[in-house]
VOPA-109472 format. One record per residue: residue number from 0; x, y, z of N, C-alpha, C in turn. Coordinates in pm, 1 decimal, always signed. Layout:
BEGIN
+-----+----------+----------+----------+----------+----------+----------+----------+----------+----------+
| pos |       nu |       nv |       nw |      cau |      cav |      caw |       cu |       cv |       cw |
+-----+----------+----------+----------+----------+----------+----------+----------+----------+----------+
| NUM |        X |        Y |        Z |        X |        Y |        Z |        X |        Y |        Z |
...
+-----+----------+----------+----------+----------+----------+----------+----------+----------+----------+
! end
This chain:
BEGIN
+-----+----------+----------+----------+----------+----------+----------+----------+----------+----------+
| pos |       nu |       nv |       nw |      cau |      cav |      caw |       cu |       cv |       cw |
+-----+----------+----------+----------+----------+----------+----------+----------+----------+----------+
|   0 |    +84.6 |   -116.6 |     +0.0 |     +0.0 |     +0.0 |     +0.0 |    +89.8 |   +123.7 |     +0.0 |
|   1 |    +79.6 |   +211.5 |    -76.1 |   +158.0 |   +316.9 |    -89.6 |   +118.1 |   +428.9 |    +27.2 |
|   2 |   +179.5 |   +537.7 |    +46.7 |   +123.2 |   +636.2 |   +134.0 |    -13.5 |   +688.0 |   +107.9 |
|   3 |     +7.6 |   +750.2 |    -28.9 |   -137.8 |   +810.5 |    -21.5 |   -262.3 |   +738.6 |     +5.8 |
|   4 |   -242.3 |   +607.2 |    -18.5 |   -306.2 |   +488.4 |    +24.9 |   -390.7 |   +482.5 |   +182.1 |
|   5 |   -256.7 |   +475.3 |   +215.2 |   -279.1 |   +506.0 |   +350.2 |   -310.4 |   +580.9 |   +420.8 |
|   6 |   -258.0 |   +730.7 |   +397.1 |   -313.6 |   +834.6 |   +461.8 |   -511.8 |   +826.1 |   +398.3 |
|   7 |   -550.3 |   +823.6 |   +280.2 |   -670.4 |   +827.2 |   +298.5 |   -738.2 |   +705.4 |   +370.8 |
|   8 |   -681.9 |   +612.7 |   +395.0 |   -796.5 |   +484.3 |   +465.7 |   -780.3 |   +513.9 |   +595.7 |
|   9 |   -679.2 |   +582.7 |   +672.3 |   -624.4 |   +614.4 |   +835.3 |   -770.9 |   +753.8 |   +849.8 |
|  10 |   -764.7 |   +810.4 |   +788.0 |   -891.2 |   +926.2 |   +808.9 |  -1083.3 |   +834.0 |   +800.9 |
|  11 |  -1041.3 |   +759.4 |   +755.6 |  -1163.9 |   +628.4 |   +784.9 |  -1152.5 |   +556.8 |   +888.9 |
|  12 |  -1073.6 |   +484.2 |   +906.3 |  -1078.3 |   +354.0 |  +1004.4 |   -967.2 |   +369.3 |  +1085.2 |
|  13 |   -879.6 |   +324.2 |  +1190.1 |   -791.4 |   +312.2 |  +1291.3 |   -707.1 |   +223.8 |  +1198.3 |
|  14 |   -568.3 |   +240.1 |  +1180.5 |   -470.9 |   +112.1 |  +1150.5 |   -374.2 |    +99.2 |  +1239.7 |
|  15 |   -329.8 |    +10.2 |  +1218.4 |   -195.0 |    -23.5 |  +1316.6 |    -58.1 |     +9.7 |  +1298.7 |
|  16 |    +19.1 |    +66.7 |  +1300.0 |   +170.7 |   +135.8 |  +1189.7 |   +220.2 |    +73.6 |  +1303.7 |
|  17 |   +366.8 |    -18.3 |  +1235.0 |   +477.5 |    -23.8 |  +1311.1 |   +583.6 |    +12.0 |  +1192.9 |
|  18 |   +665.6 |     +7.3 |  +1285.1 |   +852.2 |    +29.4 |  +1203.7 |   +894.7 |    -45.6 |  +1249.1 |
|  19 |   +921.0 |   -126.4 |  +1166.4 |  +1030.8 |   -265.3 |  +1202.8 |  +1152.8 |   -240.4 |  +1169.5 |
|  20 |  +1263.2 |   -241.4 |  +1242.0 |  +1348.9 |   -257.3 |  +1280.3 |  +1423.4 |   -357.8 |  +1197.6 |
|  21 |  +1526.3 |   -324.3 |  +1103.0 |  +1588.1 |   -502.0 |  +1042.1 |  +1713.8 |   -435.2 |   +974.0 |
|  22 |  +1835.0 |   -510.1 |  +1004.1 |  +1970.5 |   -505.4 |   +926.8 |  +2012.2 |   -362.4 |  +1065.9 |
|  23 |  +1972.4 |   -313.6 |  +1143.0 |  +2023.2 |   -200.1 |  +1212.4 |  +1980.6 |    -48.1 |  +1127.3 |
|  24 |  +2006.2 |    -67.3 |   +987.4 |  +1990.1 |    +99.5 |   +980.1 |  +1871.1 |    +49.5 |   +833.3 |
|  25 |  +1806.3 |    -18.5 |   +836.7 |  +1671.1 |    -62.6 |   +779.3 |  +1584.1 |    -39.1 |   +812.0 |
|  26 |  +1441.9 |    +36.8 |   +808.1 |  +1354.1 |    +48.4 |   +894.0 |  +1210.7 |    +65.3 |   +780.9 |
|  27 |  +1125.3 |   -113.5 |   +810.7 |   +996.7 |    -89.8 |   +744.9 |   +897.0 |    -76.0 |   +785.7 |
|  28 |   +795.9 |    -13.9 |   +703.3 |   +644.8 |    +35.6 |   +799.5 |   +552.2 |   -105.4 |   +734.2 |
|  29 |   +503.8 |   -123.5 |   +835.3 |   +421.8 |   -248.2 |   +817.5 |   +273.3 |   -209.0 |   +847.3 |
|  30 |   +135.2 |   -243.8 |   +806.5 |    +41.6 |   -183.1 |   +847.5 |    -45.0 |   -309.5 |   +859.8 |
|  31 |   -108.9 |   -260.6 |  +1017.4 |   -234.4 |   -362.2 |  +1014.1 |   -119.9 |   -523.7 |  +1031.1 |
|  32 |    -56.8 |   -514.6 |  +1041.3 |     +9.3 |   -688.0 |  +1075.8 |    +65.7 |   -774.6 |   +939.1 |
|  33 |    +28.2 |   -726.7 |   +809.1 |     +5.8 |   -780.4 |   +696.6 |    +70.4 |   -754.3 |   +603.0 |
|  34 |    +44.3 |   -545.2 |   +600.2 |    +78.2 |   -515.5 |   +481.5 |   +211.8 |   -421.4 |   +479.8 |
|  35 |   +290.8 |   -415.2 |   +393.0 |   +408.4 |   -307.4 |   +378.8 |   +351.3 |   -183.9 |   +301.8 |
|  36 |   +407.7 |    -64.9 |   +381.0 |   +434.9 |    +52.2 |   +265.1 |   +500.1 |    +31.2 |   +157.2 |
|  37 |   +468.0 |    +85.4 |    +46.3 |   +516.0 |    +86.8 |    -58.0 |   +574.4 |   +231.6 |   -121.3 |
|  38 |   +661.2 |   +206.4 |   -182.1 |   +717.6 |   +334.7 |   -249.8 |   +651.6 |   +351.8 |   -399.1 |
|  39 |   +542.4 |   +464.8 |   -410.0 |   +470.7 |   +478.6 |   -501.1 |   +362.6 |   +291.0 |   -592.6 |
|  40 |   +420.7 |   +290.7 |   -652.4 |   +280.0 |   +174.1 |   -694.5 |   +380.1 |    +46.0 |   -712.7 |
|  41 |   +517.3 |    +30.3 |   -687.0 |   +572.5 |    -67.8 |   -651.1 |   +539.1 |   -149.5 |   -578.4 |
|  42 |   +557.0 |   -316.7 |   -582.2 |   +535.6 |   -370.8 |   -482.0 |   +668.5 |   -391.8 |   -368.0 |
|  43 |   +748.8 |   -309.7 |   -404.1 |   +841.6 |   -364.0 |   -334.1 |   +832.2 |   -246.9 |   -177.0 |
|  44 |   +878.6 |   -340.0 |    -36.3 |   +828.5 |   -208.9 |    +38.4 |   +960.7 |    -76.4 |    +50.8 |
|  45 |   +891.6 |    +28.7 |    +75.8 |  +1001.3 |   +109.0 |   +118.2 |  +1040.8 |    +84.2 |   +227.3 |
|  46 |  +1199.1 |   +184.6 |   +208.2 |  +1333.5 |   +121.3 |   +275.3 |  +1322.7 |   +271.7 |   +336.8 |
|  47 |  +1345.8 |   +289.4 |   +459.5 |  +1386.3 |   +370.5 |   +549.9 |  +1534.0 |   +361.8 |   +645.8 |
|  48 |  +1624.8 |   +470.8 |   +603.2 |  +1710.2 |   +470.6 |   +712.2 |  +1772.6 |   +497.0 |   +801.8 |
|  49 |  +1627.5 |   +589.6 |   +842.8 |  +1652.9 |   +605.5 |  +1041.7 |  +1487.6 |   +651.1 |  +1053.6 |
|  50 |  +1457.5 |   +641.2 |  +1207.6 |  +1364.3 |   +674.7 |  +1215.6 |  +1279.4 |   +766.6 |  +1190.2 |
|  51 |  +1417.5 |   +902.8 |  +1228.8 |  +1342.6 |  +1066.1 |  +1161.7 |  +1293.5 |  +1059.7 |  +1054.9 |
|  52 |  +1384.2 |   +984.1 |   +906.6 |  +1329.6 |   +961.7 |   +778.8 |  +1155.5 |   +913.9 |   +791.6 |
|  53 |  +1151.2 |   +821.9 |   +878.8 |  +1012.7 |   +757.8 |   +824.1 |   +935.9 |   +857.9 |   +934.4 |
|  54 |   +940.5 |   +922.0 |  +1000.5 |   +843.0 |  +1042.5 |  +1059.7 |   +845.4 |  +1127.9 |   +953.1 |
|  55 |   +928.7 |  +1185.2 |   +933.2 |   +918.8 |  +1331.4 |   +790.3 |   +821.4 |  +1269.2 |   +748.3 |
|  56 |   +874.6 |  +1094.0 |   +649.4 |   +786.5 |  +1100.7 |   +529.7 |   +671.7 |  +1055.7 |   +566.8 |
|  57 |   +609.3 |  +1027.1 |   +656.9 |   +465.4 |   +983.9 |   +690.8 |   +401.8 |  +1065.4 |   +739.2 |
|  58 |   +455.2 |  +1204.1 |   +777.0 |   +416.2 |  +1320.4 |   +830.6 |   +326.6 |  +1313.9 |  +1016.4 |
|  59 |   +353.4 |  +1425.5 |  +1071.8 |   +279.6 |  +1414.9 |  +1187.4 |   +142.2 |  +1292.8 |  +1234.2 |
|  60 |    +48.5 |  +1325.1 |  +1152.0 |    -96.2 |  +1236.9 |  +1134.4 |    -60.8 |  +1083.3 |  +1193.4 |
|  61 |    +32.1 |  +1009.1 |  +1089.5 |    +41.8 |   +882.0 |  +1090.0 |   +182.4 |   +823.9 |  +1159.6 |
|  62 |   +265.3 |   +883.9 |  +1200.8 |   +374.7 |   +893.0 |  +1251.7 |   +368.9 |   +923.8 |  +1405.5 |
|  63 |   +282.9 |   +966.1 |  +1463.2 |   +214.1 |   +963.4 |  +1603.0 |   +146.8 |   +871.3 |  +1625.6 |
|  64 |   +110.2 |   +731.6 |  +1519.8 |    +55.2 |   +616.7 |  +1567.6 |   +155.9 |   +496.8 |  +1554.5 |
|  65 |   +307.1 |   +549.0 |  +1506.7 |   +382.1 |   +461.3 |  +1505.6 |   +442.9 |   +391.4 |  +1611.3 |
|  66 |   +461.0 |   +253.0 |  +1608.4 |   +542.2 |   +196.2 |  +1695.5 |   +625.5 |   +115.8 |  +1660.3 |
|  67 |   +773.3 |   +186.4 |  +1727.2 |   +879.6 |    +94.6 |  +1677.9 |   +906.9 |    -48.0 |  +1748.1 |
|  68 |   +932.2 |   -170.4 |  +1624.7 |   +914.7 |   -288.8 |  +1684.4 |  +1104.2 |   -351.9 |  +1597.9 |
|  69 |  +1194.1 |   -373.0 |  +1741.6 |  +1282.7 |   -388.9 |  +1730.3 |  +1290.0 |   -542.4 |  +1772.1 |
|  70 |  +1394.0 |   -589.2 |  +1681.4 |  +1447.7 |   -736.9 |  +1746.6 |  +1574.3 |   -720.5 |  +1766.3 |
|  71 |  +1615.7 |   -845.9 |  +1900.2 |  +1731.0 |   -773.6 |  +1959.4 |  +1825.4 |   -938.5 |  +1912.2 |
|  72 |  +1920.2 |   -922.2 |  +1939.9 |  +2001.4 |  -1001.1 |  +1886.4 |  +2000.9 |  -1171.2 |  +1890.7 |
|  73 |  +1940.1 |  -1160.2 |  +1996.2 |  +1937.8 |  -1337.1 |  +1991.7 |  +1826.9 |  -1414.8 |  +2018.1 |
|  74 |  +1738.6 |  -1308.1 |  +1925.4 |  +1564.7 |  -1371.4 |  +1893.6 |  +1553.2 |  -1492.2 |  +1807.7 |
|  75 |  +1640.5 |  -1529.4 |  +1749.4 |  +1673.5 |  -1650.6 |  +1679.1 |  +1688.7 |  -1758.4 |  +1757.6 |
|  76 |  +1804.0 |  -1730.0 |  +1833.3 |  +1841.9 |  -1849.6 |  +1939.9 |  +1757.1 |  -1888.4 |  +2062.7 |
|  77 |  +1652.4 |  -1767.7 |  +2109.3 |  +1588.0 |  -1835.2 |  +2201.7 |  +1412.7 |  -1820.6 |  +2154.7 |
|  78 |  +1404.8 |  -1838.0 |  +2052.2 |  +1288.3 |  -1832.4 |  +1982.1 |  +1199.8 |  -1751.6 |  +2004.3 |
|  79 |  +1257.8 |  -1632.7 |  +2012.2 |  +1105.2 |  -1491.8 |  +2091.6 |  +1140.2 |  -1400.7 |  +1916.4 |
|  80 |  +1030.4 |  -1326.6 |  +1955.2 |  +1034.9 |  -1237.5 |  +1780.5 |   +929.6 |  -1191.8 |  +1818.0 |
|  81 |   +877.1 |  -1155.2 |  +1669.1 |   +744.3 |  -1057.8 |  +1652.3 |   +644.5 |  -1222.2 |  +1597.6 |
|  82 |   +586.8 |  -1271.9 |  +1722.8 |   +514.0 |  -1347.7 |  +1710.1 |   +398.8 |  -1282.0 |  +1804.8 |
|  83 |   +300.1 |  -1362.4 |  +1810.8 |   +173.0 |  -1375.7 |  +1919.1 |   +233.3 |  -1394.5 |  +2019.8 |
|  84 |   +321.3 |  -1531.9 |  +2020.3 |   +354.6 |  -1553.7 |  +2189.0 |   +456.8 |  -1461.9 |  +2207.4 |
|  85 |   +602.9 |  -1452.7 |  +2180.0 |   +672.1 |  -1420.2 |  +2159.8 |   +699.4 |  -1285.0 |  +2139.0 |
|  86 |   +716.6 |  -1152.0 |  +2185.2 |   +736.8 |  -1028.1 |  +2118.3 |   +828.1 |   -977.0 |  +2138.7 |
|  87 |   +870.9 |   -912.4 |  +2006.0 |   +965.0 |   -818.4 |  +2075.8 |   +983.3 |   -711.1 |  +2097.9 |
|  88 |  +1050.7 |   -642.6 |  +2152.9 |  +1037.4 |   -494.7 |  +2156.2 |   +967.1 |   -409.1 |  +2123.2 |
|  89 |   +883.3 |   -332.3 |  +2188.0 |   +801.2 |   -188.5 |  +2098.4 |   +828.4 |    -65.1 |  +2193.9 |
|  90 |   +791.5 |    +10.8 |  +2120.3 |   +873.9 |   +142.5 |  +2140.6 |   +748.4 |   +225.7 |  +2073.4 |
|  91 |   +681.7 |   +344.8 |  +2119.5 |   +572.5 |   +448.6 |  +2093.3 |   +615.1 |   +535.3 |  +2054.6 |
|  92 |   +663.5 |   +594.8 |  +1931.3 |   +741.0 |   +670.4 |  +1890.6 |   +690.0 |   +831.6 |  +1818.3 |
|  93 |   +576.4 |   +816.3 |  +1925.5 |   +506.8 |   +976.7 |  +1901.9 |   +552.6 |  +1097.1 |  +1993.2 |
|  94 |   +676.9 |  +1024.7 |  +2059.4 |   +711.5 |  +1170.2 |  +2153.0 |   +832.4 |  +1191.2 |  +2123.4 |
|  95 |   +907.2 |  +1133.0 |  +2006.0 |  +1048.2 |  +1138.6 |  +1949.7 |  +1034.5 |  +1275.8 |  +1857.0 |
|  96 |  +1052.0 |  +1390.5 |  +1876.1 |  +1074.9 |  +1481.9 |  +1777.4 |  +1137.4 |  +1480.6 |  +1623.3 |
|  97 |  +1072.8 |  +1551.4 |  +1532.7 |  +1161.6 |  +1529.4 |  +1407.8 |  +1237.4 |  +1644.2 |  +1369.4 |
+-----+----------+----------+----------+----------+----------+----------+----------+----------+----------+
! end
């Protein structure tokens, strides 16, 4: 789903925005559990690389419902992640200034 995408369905209904966290200076917006942002009508998702970046570009509105969801290094080895049982890290990232 691209932004503009998004910004008009967020003025309808509640979604869920995270920033996932991946490679250290990688950062994707995931929506609703499912879907990636997209960079214009690509399917491929956009690549963010730092957090300020993905506040600018999602602007105030949708960037105050973000939450950053980090995995920490040895979510592999003891089997915790971004599962149901399992989570990792989140972080509310509406009081981080841009």
């Amino acid at each position: 789903m691209n932004l503009k995408k998004l910004t008009a369905i967020v003025r309808q209904t509640p979604v869920h925005l995270e920033l996932i966290s991946a490679e250290g200076d990688i950062y994707l917006c995931r929506i609703n559990d499912k879907e990636w942002l997209t960079d214009g009508s690509e399917e491929k998702p956009k690549i963010f690389h730092s957090i300020f970046e993905a506040k600018h570009t999602l602007g105030k509105e949708l960037s105050d419902q973000l939450d950053m969801v980090m995995s920490t290094t040895y979510d592999e080895m003891i089997s915790s992640g971004d599962t149901p049982n399992n989570q990792s890290i989140r972080h509310g990232l509406s009081k981080i200034d841009q």
